[in-house]
C-alpha positions as CSV (number, residue, x, y, z in Angstrom):
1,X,-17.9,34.8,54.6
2,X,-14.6,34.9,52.7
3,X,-14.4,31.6,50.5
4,X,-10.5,30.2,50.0
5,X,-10.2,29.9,46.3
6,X,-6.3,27.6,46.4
7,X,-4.7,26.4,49.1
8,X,-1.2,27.2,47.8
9,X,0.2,29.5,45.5
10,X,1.0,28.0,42.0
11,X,2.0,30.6,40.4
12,X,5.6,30.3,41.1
13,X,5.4,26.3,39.5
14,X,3.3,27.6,36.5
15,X,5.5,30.2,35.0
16,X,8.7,29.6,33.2
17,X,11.3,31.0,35.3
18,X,13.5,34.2,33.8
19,X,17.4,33.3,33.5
20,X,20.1,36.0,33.2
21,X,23.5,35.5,32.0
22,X,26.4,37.3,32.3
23,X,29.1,36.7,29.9
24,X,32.4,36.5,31.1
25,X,35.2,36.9,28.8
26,X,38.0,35.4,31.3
27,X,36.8,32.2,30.6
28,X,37.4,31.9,27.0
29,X,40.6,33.6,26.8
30,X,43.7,32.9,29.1
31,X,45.8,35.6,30.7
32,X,48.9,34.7,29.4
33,X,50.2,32.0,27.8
34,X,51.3,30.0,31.1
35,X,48.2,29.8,32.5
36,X,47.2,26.9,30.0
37,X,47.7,23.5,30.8
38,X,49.6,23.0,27.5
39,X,52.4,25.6,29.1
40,X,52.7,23.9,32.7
41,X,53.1,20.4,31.4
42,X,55.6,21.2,29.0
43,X,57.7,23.1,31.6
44,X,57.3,20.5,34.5
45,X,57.6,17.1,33.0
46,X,60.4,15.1,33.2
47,X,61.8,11.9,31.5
48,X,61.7,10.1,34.3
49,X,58.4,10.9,35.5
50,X,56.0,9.5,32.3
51,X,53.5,6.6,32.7
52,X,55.4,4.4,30.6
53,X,58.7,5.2,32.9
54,X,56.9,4.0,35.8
55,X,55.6,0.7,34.0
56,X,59.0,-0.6,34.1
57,X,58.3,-2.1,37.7
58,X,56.5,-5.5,37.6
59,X,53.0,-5.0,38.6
60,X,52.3,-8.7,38.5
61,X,53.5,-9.6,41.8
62,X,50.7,-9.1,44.4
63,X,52.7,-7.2,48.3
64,X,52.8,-9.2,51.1
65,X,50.2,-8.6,53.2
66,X,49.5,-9.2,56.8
67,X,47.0,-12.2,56.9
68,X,46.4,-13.3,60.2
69,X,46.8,-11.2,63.4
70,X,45.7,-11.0,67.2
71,X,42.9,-8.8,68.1
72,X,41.2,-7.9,71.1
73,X,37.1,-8.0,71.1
74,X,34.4,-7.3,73.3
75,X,31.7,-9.1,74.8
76,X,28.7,-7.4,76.1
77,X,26.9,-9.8,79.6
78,X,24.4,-8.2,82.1
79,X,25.4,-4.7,80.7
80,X,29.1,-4.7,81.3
81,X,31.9,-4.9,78.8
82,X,34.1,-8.0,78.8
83,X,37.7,-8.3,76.5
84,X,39.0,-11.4,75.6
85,X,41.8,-12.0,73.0
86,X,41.4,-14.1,69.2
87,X,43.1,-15.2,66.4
88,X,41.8,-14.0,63.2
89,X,43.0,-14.6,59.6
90,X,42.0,-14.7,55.9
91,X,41.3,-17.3,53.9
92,X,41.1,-15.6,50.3
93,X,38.1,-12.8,51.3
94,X,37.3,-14.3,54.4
95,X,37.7,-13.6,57.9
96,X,38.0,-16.2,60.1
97,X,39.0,-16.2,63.9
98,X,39.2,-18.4,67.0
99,X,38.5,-17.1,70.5
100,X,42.1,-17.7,72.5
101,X,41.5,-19.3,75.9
102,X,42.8,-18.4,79.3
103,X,40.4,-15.9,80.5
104,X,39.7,-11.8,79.8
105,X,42.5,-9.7,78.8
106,X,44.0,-9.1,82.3
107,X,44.1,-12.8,82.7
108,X,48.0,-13.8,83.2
109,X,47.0,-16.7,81.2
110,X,45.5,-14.9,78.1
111,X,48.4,-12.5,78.0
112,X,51.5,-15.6,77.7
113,X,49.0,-17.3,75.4
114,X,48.6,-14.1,73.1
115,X,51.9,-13.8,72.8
116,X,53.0,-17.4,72.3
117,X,50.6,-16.7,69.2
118,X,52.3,-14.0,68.2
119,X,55.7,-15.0,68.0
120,X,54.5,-17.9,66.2
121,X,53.0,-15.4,63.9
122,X,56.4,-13.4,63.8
123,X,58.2,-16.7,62.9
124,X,56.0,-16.9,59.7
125,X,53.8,-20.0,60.7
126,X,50.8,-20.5,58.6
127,X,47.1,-20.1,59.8
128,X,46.8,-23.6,60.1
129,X,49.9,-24.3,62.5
130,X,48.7,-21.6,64.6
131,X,45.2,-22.6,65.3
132,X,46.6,-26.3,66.2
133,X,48.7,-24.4,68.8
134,X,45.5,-22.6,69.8
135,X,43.8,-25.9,70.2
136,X,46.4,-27.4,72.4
137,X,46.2,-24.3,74.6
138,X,42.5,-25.7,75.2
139,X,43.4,-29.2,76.2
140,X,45.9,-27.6,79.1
């Protein structure tokens, strides 16, 4: 009977592996002189183009940004897919969003109420105005 002395082979984990290097002289000498970075930037900078050039510009002011919008989600009963419409804006990091009454998406209903939100949006009404109009769409 044969007896099984390891069950794997350590020798490969045991013995210092053997490394061979290659020197390469192309990478401590450049080609020519353009091929250093010192050579392109002197060649394709240009006044205008400098960090402190482009610091000019007031950074402090913050873009206006799109804070509330109309979205349409998904609700998932008995295994079939239902769309409705909501409002949903920020308040600082926050989401927040109200469901927009009338029925799904292919609801005549949903669709005039949508865009009644929408052009309330476009006329620059806050968050606050809009989900008022939201909740006298409910009481109708």
């Amino acid at each position: 009977m044969k007896e099984q002395l390891t069950l794997f082979d350590l020798e490969q984990f045991t013995s210092q592996p053997v490394i061979k290097s290659v020197d390469d002289d192309s990478w401590d000498k450049p080609n020519s002189e353009t091929d250093t970075v010192l050579e392109q930037t002197r060649d394709g900078a240009k006044h205008d183009s400098t960090v402190l050039e482009q610091a000019r510009i007031d950074t402090n002011k913050s873009a206006p940004e799109q804070c509330h919008w109309v979205e349409k989600y998904t609700v998932i009963r008995y295994g079939k897919q239902h769309y409705y419409y909501r409002y949903v804006w920020m308040s600082g990091r926050k989401l927040h969003h109200v469901h927009i009454p009338g029925g799904n998406v292919k609801s005549a209903i949903a669709i005039r109420r949508k865009q009644a939100i929408e052009e309330a949006i476009a006329d620059g009404q806050s968050p606050a105005n809009i989900e008022k109009l939201i909740r006298q769409q409910r009481q109708c």
